[in-house]
VOLUM-9142 format. One record per atom (N, C-alpha, C): x, y, z; chain; atom name; residue number from 1. Coordinates in Angstrom, 3 decimals. Last residue first. Example, Ala and Ser with C-alpha at 12.3 -4.5 7.8 and 13.67 -1.06 7.14 Angstrom:
2
u:12.850; v:-2.250; w:7.080; kette:A; atom:N; nr:2
u:13.670; v:-1.060; w:7.140; kette:A; atom:CA; nr:2
u:12.900; v:0.030; w:7.870; kette:A; atom:C; nr:2
u:13.190; v:-5.690; w:7.800; kette:A; atom:N; nr:1
u:12.300; v:-4.500; w:7.800; kette:A; atom:CA; nr:1
u:13.200; v:-3.300; w:7.800; kette:A; atom:C; nr:1
//
This chain:
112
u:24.544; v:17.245; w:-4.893; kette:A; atom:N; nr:112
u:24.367; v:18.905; w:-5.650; kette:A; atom:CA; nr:112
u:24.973; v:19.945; w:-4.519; kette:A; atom:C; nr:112
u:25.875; v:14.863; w:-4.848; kette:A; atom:N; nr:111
u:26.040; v:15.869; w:-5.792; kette:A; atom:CA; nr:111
u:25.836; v:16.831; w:-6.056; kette:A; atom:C; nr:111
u:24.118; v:13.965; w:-2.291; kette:A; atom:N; nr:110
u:25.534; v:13.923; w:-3.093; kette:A; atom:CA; nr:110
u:26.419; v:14.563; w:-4.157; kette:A; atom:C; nr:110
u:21.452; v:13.471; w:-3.326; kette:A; atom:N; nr:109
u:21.840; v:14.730; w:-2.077; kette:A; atom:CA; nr:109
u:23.653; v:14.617; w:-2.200; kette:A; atom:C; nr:109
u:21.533; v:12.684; w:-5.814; kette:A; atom:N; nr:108
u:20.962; v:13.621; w:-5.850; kette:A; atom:CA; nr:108
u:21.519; v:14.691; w:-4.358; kette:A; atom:C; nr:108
u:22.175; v:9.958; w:-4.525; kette:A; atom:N; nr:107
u:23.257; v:10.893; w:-6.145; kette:A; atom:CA; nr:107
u:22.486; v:11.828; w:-5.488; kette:A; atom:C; nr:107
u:19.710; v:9.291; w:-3.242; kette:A; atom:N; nr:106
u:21.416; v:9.823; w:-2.425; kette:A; atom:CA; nr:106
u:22.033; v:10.131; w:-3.533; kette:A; atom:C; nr:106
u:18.015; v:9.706; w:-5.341; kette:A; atom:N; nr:105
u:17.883; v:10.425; w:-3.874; kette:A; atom:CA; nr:105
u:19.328; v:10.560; w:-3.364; kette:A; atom:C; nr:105
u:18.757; v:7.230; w:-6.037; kette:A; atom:N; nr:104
u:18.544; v:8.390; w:-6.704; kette:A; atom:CA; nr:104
u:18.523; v:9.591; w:-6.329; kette:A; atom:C; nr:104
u:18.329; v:4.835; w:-4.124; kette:A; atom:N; nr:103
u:19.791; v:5.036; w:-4.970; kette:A; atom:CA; nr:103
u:19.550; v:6.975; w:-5.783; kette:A; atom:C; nr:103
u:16.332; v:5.290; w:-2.907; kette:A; atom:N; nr:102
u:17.281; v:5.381; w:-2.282; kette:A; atom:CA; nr:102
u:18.621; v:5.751; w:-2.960; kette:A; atom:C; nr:102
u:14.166; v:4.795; w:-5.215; kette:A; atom:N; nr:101
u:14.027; v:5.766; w:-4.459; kette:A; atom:CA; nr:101
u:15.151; v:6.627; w:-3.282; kette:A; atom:C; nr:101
u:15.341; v:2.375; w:-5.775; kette:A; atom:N; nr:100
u:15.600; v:3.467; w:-6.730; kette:A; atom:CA; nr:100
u:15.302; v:4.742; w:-6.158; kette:A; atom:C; nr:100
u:14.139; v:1.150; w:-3.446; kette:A; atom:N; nr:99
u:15.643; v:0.835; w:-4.103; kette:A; atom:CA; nr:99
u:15.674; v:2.238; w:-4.962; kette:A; atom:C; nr:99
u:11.538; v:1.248; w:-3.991; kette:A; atom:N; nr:98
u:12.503; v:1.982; w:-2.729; kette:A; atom:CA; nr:98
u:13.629; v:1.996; w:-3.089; kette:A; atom:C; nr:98
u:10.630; v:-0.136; w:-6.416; kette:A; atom:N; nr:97
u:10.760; v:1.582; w:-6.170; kette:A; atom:CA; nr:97
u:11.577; v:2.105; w:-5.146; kette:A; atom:C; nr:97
u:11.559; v:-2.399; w:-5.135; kette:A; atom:N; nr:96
u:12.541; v:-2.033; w:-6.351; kette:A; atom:CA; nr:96
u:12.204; v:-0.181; w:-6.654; kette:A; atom:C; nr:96
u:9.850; v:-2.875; w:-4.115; kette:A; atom:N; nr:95
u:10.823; v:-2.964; w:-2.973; kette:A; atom:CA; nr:95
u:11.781; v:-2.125; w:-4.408; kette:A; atom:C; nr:95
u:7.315; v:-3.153; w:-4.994; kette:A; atom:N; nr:94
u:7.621; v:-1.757; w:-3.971; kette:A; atom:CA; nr:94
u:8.632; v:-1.522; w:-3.859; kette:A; atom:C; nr:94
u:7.769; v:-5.306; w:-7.025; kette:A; atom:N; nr:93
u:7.739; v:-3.967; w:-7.408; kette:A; atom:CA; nr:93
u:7.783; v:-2.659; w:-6.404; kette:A; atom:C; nr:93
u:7.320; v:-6.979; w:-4.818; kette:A; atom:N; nr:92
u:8.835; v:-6.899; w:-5.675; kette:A; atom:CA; nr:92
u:8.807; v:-5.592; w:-6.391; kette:A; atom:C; nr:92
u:4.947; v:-6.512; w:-4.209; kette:A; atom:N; nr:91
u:5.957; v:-6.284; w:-3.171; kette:A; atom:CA; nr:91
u:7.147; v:-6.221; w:-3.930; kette:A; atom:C; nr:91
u:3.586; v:-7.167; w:-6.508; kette:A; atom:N; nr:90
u:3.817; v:-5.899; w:-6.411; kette:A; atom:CA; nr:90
u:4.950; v:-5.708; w:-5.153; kette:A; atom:C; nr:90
u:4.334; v:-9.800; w:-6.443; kette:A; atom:N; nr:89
u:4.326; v:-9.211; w:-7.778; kette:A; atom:CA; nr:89
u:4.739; v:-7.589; w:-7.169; kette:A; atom:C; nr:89
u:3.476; v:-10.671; w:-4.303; kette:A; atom:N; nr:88
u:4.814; v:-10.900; w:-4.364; kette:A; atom:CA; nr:88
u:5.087; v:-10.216; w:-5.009; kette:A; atom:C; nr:88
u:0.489; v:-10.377; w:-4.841; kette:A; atom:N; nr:87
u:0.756; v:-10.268; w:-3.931; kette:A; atom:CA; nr:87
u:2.462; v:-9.634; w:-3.877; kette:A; atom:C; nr:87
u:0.217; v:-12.282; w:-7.401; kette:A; atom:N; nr:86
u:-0.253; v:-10.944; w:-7.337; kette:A; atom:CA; nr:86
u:0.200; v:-10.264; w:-6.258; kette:A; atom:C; nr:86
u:0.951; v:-14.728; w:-6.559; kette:A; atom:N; nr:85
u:1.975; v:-14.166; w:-7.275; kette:A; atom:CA; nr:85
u:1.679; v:-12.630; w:-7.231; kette:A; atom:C; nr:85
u:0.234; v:-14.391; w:-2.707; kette:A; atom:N; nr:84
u:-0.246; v:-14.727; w:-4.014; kette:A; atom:CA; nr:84
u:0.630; v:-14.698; w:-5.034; kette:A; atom:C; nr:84
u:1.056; v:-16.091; w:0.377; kette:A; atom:N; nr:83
u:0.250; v:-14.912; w:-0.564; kette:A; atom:CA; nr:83
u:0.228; v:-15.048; w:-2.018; kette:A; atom:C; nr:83
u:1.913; v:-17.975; w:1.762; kette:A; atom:N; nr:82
u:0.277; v:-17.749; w:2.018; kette:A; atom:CA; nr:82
u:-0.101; v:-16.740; w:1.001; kette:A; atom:C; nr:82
u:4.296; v:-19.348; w:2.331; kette:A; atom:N; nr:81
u:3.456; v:-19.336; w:1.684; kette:A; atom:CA; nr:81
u:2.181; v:-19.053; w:1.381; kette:A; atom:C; nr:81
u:6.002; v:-18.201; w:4.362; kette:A; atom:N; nr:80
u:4.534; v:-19.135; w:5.224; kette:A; atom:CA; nr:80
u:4.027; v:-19.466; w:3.815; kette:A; atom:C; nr:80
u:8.100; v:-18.000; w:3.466; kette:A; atom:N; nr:79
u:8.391; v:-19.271; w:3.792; kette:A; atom:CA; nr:79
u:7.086; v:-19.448; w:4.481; kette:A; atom:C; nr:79
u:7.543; v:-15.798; w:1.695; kette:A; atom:N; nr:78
u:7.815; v:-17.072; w:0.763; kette:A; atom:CA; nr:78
u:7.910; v:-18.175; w:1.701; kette:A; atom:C; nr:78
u:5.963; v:-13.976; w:3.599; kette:A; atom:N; nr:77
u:5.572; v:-14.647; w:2.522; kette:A; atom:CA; nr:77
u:6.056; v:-15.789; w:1.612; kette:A; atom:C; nr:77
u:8.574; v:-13.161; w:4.522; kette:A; atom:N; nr:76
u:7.539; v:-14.056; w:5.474; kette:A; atom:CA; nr:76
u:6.826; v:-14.425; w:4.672; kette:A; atom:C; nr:76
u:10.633; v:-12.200; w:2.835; kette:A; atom:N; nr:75
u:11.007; v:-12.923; w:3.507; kette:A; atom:CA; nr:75
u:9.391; v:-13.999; w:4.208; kette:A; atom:C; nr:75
u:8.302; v:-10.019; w:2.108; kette:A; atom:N; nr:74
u:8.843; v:-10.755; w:1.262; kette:A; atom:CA; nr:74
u:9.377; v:-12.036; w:1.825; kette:A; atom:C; nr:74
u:8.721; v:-8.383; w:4.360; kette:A; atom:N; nr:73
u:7.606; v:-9.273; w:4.023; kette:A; atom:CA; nr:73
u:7.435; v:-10.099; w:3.125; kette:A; atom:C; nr:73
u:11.537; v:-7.783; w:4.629; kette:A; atom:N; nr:72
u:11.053; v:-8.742; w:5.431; kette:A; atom:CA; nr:72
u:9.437; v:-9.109; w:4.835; kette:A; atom:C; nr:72
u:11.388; v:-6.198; w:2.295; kette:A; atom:N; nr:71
u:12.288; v:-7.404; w:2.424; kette:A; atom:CA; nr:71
u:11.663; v:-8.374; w:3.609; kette:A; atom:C; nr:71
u:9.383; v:-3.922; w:3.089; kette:A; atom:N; nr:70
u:9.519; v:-4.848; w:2.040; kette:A; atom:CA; nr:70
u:9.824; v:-5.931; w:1.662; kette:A; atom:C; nr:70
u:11.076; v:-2.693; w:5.263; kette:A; atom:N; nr:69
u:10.019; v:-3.401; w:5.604; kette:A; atom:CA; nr:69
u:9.378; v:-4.420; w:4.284; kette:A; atom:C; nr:69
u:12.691; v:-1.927; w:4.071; kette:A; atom:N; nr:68
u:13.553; v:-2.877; w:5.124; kette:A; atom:CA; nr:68
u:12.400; v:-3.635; w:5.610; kette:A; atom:C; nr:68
u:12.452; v:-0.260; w:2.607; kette:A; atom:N; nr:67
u:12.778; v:-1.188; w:1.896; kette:A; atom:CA; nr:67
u:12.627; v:-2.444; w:2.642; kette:A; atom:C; nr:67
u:10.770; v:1.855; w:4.262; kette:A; atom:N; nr:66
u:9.972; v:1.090; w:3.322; kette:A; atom:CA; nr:66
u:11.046; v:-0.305; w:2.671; kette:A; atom:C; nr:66
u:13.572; v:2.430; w:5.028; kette:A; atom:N; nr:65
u:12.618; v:1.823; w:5.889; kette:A; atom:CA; nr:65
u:11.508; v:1.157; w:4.841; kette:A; atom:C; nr:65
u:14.648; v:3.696; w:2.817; kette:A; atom:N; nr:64
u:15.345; v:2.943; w:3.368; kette:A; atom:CA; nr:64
u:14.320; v:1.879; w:4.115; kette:A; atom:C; nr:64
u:12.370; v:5.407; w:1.965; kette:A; atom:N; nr:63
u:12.950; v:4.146; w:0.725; kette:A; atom:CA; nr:63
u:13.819; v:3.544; w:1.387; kette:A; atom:C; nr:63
u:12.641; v:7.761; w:3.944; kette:A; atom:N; nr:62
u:11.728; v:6.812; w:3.688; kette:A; atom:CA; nr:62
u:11.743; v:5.695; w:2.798; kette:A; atom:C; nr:62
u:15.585; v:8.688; w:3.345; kette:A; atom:N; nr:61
u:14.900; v:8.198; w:4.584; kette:A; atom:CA; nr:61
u:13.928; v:7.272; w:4.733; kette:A; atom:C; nr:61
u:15.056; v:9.166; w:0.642; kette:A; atom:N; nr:60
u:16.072; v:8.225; w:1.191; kette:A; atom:CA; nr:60
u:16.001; v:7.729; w:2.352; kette:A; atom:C; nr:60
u:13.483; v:11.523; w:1.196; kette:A; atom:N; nr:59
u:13.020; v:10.658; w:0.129; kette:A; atom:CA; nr:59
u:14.037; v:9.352; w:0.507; kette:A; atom:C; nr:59
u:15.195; v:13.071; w:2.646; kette:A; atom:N; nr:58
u:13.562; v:12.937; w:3.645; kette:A; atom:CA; nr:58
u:12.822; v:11.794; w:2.376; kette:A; atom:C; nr:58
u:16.425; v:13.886; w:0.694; kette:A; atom:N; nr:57
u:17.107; v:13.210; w:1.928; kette:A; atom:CA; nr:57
u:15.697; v:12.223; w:2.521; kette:A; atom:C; nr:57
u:15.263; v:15.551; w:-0.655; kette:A; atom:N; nr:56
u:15.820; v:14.018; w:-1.314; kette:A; atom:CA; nr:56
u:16.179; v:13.636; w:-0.243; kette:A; atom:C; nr:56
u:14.866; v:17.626; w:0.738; kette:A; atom:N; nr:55
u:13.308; v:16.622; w:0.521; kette:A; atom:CA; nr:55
u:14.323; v:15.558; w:-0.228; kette:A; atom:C; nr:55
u:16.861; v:19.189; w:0.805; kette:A; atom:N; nr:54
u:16.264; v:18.745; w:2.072; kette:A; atom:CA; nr:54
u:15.544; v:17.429; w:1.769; kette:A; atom:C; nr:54
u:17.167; v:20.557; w:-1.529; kette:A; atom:N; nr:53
u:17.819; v:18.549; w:-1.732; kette:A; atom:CA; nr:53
u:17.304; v:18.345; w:-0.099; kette:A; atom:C; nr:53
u:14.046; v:21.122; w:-3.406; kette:A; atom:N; nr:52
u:14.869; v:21.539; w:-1.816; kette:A; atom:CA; nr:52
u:15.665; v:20.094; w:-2.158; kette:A; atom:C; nr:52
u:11.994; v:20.710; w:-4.829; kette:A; atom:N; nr:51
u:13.662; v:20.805; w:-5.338; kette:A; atom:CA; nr:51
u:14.497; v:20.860; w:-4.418; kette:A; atom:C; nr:51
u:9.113; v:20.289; w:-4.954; kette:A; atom:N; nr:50
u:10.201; v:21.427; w:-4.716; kette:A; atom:CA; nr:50
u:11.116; v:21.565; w:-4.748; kette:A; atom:C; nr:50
u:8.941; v:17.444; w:-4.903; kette:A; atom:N; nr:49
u:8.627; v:18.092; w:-6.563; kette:A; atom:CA; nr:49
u:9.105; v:19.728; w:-6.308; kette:A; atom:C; nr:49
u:9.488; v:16.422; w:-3.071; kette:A; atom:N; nr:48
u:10.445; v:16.236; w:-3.752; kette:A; atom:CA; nr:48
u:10.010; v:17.177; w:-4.987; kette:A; atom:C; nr:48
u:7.064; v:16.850; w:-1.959; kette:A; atom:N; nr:47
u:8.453; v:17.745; w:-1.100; kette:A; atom:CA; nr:47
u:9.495; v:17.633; w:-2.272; kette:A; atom:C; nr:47
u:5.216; v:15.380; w:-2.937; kette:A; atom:N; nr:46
u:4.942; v:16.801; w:-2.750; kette:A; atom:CA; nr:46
u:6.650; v:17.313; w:-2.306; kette:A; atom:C; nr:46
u:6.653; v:12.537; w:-1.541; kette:A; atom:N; nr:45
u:6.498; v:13.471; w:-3.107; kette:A; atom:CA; nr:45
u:5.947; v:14.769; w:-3.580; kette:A; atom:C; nr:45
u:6.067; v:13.361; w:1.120; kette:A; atom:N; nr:44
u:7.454; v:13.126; w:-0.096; kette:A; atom:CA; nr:44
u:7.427; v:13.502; w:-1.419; kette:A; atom:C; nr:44
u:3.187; v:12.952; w:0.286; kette:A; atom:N; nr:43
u:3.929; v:14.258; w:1.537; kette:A; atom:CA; nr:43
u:5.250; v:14.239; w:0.695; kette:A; atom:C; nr:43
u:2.622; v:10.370; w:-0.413; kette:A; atom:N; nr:42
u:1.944; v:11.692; w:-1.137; kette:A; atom:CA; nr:42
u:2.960; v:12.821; w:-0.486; kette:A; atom:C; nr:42
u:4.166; v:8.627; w:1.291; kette:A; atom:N; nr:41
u:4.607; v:8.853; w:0.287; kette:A; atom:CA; nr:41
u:4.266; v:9.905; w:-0.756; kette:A; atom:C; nr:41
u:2.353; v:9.535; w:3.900; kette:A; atom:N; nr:40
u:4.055; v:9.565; w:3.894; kette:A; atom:CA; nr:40
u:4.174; v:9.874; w:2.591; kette:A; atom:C; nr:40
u:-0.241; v:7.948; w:3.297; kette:A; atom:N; nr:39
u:0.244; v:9.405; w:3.392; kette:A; atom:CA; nr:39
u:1.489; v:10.136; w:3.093; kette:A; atom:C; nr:39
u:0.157; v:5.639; w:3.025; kette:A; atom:N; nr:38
u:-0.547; v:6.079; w:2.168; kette:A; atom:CA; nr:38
u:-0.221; v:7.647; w:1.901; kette:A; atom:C; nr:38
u:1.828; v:4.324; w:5.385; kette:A; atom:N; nr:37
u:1.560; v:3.772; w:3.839; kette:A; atom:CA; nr:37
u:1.202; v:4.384; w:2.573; kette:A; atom:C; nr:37
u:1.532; v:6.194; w:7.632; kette:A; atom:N; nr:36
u:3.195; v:5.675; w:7.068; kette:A; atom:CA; nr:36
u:2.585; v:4.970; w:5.230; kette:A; atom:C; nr:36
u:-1.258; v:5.880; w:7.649; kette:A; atom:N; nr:35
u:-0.317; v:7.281; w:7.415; kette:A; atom:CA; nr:35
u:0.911; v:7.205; w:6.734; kette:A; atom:C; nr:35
u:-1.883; v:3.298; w:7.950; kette:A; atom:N; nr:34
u:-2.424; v:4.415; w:7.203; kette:A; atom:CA; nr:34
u:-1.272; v:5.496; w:6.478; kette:A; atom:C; nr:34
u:-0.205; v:3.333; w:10.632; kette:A; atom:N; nr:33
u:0.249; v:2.520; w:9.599; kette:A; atom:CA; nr:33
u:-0.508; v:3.068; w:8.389; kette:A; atom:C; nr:33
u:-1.546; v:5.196; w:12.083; kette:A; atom:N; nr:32
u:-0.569; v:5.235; w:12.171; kette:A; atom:CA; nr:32
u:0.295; v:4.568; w:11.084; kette:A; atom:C; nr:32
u:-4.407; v:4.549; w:12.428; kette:A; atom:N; nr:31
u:-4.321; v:5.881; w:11.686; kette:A; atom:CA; nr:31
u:-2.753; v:5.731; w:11.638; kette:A; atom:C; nr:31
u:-3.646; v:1.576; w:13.473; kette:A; atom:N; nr:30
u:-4.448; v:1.470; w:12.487; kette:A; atom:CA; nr:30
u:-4.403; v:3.451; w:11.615; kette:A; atom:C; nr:30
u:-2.923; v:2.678; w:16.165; kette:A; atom:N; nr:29
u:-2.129; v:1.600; w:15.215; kette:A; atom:CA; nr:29
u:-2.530; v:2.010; w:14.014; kette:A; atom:C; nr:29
u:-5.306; v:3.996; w:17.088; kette:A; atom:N; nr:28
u:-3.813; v:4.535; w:16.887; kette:A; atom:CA; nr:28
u:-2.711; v:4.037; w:16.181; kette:A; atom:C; nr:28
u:-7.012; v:2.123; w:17.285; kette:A; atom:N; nr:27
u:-7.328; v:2.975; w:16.172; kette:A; atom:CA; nr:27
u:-5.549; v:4.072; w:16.028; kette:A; atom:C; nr:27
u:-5.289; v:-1.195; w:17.900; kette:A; atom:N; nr:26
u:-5.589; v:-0.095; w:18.640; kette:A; atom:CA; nr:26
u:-6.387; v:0.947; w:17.308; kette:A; atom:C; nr:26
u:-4.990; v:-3.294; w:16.558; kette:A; atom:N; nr:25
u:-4.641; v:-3.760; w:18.339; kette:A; atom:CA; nr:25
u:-4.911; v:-2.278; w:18.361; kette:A; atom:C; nr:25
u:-6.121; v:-4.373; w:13.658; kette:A; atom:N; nr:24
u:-4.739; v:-3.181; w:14.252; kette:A; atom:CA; nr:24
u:-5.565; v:-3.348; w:16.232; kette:A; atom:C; nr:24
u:-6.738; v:-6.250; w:10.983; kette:A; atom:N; nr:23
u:-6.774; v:-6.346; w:12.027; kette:A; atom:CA; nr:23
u:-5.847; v:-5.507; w:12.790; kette:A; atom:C; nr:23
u:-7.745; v:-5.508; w:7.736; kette:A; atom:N; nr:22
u:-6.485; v:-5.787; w:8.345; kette:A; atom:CA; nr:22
u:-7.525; v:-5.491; w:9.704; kette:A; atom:C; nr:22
u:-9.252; v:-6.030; w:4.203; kette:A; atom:N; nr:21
u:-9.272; v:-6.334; w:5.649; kette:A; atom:CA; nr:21
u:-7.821; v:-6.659; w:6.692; kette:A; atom:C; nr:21
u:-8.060; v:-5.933; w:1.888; kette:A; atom:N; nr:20
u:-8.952; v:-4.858; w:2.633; kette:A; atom:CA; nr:20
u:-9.230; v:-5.169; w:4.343; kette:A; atom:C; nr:20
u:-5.856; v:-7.170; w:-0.008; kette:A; atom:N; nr:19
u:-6.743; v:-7.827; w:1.368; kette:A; atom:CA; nr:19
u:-6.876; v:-6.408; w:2.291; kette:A; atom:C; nr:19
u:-6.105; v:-5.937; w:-2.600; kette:A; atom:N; nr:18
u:-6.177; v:-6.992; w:-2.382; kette:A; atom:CA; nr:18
u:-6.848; v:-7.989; w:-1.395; kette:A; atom:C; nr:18
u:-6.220; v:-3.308; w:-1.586; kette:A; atom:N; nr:17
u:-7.475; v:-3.145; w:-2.484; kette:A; atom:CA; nr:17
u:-7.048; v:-4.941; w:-2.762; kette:A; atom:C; nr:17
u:-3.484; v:-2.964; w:-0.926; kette:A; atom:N; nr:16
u:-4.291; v:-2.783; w:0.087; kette:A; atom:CA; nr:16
u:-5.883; v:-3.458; w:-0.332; kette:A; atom:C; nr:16
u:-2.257; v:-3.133; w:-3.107; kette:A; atom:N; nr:15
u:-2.012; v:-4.604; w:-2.198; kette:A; atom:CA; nr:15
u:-2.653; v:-4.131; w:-1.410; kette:A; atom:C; nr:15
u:-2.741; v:-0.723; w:-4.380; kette:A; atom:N; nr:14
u:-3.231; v:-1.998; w:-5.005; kette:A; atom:CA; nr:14
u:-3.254; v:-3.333; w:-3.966; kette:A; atom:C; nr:14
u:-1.845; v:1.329; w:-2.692; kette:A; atom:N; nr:13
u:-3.160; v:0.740; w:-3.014; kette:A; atom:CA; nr:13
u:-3.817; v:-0.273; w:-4.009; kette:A; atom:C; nr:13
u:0.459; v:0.884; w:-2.617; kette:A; atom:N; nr:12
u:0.044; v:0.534; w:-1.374; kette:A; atom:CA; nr:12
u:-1.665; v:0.565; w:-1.907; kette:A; atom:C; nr:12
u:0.923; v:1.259; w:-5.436; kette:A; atom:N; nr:11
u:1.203; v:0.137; w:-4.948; kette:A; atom:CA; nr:11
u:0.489; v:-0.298; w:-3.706; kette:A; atom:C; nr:11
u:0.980; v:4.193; w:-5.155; kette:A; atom:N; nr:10
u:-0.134; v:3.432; w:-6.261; kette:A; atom:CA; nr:10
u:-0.158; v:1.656; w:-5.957; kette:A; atom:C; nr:10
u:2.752; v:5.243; w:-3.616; kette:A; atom:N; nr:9
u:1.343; v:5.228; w:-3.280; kette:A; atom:CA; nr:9
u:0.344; v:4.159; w:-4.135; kette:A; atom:C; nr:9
u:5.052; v:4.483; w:-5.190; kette:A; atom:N; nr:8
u:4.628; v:3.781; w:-4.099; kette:A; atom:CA; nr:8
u:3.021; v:3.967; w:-3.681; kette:A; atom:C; nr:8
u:4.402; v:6.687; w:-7.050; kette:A; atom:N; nr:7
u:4.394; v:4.946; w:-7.633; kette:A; atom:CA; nr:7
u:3.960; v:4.044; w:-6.429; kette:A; atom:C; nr:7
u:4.801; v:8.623; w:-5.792; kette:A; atom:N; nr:6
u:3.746; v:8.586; w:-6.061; kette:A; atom:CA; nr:6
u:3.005; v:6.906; w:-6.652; kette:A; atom:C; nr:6
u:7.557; v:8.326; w:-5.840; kette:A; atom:N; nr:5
u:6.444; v:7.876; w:-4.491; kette:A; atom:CA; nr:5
u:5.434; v:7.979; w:-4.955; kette:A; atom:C; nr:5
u:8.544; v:7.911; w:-8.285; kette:A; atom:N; nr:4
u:8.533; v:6.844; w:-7.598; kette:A; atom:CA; nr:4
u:7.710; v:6.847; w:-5.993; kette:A; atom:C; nr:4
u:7.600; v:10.910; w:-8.626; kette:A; atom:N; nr:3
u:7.350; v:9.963; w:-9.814; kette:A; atom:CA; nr:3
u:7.288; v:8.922; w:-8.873; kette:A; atom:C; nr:3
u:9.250; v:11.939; w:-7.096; kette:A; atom:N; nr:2
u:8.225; v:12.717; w:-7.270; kette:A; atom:CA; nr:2
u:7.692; v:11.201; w:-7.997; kette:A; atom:C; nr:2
u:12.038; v:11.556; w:-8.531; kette:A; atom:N; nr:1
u:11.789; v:11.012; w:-7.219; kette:A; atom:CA; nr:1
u:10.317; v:11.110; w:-6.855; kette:A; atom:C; nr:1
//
């Protein structure tokens, strides 16, 4: 699980290191989405590499929402057409870490 956020992190910085430039309606927005993108998933994965099944939960938590946000950008990208294969490429690849991040995580808090 340790493995797939750290994956996510590697993702949010590739599609970040795509279009560097974002526009946020406040610096509170802007440290806030940061955080959820970049941070969150280093924190998780630090938690998951302790074994606590606390932290698989708190790993399912976040691969749910990351998914939900995935899908919909996915969704807005194919019908404004505006982003790239490079773009889609890795969103398909986030959305499939969350997925696994969710499916693995719940065996994990399920079983032990």
């Amino acid at each position: 699980m340790a493995a797939l956020c750290f994956g996510l992190f590697a993702v949010a910085m590739a599609l970040d290191a795509l279009h560097p430039e974002k526009e946020f309606s406040s610096d509170l927005g802007k440290y806030f989405w940061n955080g959820f993108q970049f941070g969150l998933p280093i924190v998780v994965g630090g938690l998951c590499v302790t074994g606590k099944r606390w932290a698989c939960m708190v790993g399912v938590m976040y691969g749910t929402v990351g998914l939900a946000l995935d899908i919909a950008t996915f969704v807005q990208s194919t019908t404004a057409e505006m982003d790239s294969l490079h773009d889609v490429g890795l969103l398909l690849m986030a959305a499939l870490f969350n997925l696994l991040l969710i499916a693995i995580g719940g065996r994990r808090v399920l079983t032990l």
